[in-house]
N, C-alpha and C positions, 0 to 999 in steps of 0.2 A: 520492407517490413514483412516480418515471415507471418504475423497471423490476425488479428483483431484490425478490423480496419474503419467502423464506424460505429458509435452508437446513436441512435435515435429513441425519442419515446413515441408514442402512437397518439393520436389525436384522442377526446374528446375526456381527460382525464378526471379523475375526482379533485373536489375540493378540501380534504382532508392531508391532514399529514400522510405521505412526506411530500407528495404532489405540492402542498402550500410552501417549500422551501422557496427563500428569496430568490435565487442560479435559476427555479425552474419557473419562474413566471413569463416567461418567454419560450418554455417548452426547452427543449436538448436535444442539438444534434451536432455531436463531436466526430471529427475524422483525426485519425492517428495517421499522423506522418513520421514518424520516430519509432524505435524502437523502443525509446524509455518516454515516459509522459508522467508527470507530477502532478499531482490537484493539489494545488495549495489555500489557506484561507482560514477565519478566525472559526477557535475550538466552536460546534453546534451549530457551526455553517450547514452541516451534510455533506462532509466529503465522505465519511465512513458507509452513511446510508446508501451512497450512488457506488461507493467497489463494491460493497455486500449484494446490492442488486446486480452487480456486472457478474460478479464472484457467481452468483447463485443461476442465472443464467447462464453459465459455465458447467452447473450441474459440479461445483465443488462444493466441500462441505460448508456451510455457511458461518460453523461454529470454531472453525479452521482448517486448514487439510485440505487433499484431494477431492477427488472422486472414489478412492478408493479407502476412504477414512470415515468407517460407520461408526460415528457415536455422537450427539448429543449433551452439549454443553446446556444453552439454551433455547429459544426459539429467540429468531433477532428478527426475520424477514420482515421488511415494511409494507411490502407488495408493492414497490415499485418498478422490481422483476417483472411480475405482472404483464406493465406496460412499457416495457423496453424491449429494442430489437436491434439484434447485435449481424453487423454485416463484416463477414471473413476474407480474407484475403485466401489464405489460408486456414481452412478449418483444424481443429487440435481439440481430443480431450484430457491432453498433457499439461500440467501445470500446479497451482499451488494458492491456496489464499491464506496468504500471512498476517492473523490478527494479533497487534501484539497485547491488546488489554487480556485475550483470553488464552495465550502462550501455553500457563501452567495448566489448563484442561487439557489442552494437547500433547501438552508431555507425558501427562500420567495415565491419557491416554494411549499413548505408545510403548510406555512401562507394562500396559495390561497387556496389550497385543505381545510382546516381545516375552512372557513369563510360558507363553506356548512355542517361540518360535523365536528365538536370542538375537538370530539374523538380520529381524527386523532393524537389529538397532546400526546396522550398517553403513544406513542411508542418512544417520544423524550419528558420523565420527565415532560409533563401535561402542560408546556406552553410554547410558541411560542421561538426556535430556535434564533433569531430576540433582544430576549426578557433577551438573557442570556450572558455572556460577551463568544468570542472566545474558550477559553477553555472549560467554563462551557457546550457550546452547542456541544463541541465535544465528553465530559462525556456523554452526556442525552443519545448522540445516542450510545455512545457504550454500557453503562447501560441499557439502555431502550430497546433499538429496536436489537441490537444483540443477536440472540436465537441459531438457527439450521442455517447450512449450510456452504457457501466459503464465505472468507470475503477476499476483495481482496482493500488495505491500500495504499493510496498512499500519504508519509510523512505525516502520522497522528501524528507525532510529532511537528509540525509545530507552533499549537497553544498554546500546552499544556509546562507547567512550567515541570521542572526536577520530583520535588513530583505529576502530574496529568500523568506523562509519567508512575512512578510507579502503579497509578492507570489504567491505561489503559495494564501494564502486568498483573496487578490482573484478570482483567475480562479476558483477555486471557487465563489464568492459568484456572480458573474454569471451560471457557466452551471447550477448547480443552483437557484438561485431564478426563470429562465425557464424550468425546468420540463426542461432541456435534456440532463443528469447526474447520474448518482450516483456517489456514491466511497464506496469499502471501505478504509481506509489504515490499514497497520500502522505506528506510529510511536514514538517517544522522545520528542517534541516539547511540552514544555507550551506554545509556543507554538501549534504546528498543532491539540492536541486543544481548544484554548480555544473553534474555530468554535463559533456561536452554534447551538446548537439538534441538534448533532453529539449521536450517540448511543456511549457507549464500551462498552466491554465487557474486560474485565479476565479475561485468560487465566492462571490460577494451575492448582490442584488441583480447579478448577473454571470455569466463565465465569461471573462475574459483572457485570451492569449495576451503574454506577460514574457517578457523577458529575465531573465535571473536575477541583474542587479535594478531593476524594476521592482523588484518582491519586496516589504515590507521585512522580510524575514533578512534578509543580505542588508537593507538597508539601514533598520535598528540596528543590528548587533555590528557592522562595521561603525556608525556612529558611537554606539555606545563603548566600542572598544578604545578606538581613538579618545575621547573625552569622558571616562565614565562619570567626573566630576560635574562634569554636566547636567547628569541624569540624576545624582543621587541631590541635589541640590533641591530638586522639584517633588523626590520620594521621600525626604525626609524631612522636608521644610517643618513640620509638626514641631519637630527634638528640638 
């Protein structure tokens, strides 16, 4: 694993949100042994709260983007950054936080930067973010602009079809088995968590390590594809 190799939080924390999230009533302390790792678990668990914390301790942009990505969508931090401490294997200020609720800030943020300098748009497939439908501008960036470093994914499946989610394991496959990346990816995805050798971690009333077809997510939607008649029998009992 080339870079991120533990997280911890520090003792003696607040009682407030996000501190009061169910995962952390036992406190946090994760080691990465993979090069890809998943959090998975039901929407207002706080998977989003604990990459943005990881993200910001990263000293990436919080709102999406680098480090070298000055603008201002929101204020999101919980301050749970704060009280976390990140242990390297290999240190990196190389990498990327990919939010996808806030996507379109980022692109139009890049549309500003690029109206002084065209070049920018290089790094997201040569033309304007803006310019491309949803999924396509989620390929450019992973194509384009993902190299060296922590790539830290938050439901990057969101926009992309079942065939572009295969493409976004491609590119993960190439650059973390040359040794090149790591990813942290909060998702819904039985497709995405399937990556071979991915580490998951299941954010309930506690973190637990999880295996793939363990997940709730593998394990509904294979059931439900198998028998959907099954399911709509108990959703529409009402009709």
């Amino acid at each position: 694993m080339p870079y991120l190799s533990r997280i911890y939080l520090k003792d003696n924390l607040p009682e407030d949100f996000p501190f009061n999230l169910p995962f952390l009533s036992n406190g946090l302390d994760l080691k990465f042994k993979s090069n890809v790792t998943f959090f998975v678990g039901e929407n207002g668990i706080g998977k989003s709260t604990l990459l943005e914390a990881i993200a910001e301790k990263c000293d990436f942009n919080v709102s999406g983007g680098s480090r070298n990505h000055n603008y201002n969508f929101h204020k999101t931090e919980s301050g749970l950054s704060d009280h976390l401490t990140l242990s390297w294997k290999t240190k990196t200020g190389q990498g990327f936080f990919m939010r996808a609720e806030s996507f379109f800030n980022f692109a139009t943020y890049i549309d500003e930067v690029a109206e002084e300098d065209r070049s920018v748009l290089n790094a997201y497939g040569g033309k304007s973010l803006h310019q491309q439908s949803h999924g396509e501008a989620f390929l450019s960036l992973f194509h384009n602009h993902f190299q060296n470093g922590l790539y830290i994914l938050d439901e990057p499946e969101s926009a992309l079809s079942p065939q572009r989610q295969l493409s976004l394991l491609s590119v993960i496959h190439k650059l973390e088995k040359a040794g090149k990346a790591q990813f942290i990816i909060s998702s819904h995805s039985p497709i995405l968590m399937s990556y071979p050798g991915a580490e998951i971690y299941l954010l309930d009333d506690q973190i637990q390590h999880v295996h793939y077809k363990e997940t709730e997510h593998y394990q509904l939607t294979k059931n439900f594809l198998e028998s959907p008649e099954h399911y709509f029998r108990h959703l529409f009992e009402d009709d």
